[in-house]
N, C-alpha and C positions, 0 to 999 in steps of 0.2 A: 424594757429599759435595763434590767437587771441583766438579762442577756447578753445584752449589748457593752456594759460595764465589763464584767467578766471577759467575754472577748477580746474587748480589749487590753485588758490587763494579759492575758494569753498572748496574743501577738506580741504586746510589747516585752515580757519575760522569756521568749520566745528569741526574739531578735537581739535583745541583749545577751543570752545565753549563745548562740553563734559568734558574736562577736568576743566574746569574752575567751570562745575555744580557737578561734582564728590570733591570738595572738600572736605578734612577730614582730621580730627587734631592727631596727632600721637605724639607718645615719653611720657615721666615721665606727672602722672597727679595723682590727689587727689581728693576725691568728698564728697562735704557733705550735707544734708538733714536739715531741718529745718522746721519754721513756718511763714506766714504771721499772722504777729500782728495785724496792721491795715490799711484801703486802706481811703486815704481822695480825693476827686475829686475838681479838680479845669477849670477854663477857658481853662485851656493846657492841662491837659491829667489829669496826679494826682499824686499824691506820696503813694508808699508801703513802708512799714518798713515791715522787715524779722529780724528773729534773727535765732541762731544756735550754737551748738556746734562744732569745729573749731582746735583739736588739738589743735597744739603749742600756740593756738592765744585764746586758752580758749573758753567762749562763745563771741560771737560777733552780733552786730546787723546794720544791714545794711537798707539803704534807697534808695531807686528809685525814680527819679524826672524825669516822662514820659511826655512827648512830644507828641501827637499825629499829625502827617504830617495830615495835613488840606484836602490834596486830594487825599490822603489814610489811612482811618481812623484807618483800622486793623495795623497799623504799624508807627514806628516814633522814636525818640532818648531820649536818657535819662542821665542822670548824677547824683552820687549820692557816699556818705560816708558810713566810716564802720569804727568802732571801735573793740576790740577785750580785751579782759581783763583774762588773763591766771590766775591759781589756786595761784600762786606767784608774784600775785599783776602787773604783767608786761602789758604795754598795746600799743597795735601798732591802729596806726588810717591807713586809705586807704581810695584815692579817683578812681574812675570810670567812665567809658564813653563808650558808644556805640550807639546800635540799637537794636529792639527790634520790634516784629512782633505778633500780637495776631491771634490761629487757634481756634476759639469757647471758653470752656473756661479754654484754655492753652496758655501762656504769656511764648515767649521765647527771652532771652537776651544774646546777643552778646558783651562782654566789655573786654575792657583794664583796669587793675587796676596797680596803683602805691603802694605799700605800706609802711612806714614809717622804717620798719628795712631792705629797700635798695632791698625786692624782686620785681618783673614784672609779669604778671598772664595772660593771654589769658583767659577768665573764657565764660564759656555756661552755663546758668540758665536759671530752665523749672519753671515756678509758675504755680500751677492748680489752680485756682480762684475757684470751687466748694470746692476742699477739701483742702485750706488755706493752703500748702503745698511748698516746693522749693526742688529743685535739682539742685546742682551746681556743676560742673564741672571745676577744675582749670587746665591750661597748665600754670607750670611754664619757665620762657624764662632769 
């Protein structure tokens, strides 16, 4: 019987642990491309500035205030603003927060943004460090 408990406690941590790494974001999303401007290095990690074009929100330029976890250096958290200034003068600001994990030399960021005209964003941004580059992916919520 004891066996048989254990077992099952195994399958079931088992199949929850697959499902947990199969994670993937689904439903309405928008994506947009851009440039890194400039990268400044600091004692903690550093700060990127990104800009981009942006739909409704015109061009916009965004900043990353990285972190790097001390005892894992490929990876660590960040927090960071966005402004947005549309063709008719309108301009929405957003703040950000996540985590963020470097694989050579592509920097990808995991965040929650707020932004000022009342939306929520689950957003995935890839930065290629070689070719000064971004891809961001928004899940609006």
């Amino acid at each position: 019987m004891k066996i048989l408990k254990l077992l099952t406690v195994f399958i079931t941590t088992a199949v929850f642990s697959l499902s947990i790494s199969a994670f993937e974001v689904t439903g309405e999303s928008f994506q947009l491309e851009g440039k890194v401007t400039s990268i400044s290095l600091n004692d903690q990690g550093g700060i990127i500035n990104v800009s981009s074009e942006a739909g409704r929100y015109g061009k916009v330029f965004l900043t990353y205030n990285v972190v790097v976890n001390q005892n894992l250096p490929n990876q660590g958290y960040f927090h960071g603003r966005g402004i947005g200034i549309n063709d008719a003068g309108e301009r929405n600001t957003g703040s950000r927060q996540g985590v963020w994990r470097r694989e050579g030399t592509i920097m990808k960021f995991y965040s929650l943004d707020d932004v000022s005209d009342a939306n929520m964003n689950y957003c995935e941004s890839v930065i290629d460090l070689r070719a000064e580059t971004i891809k961001m992916t928004f899940y609006p919520f």
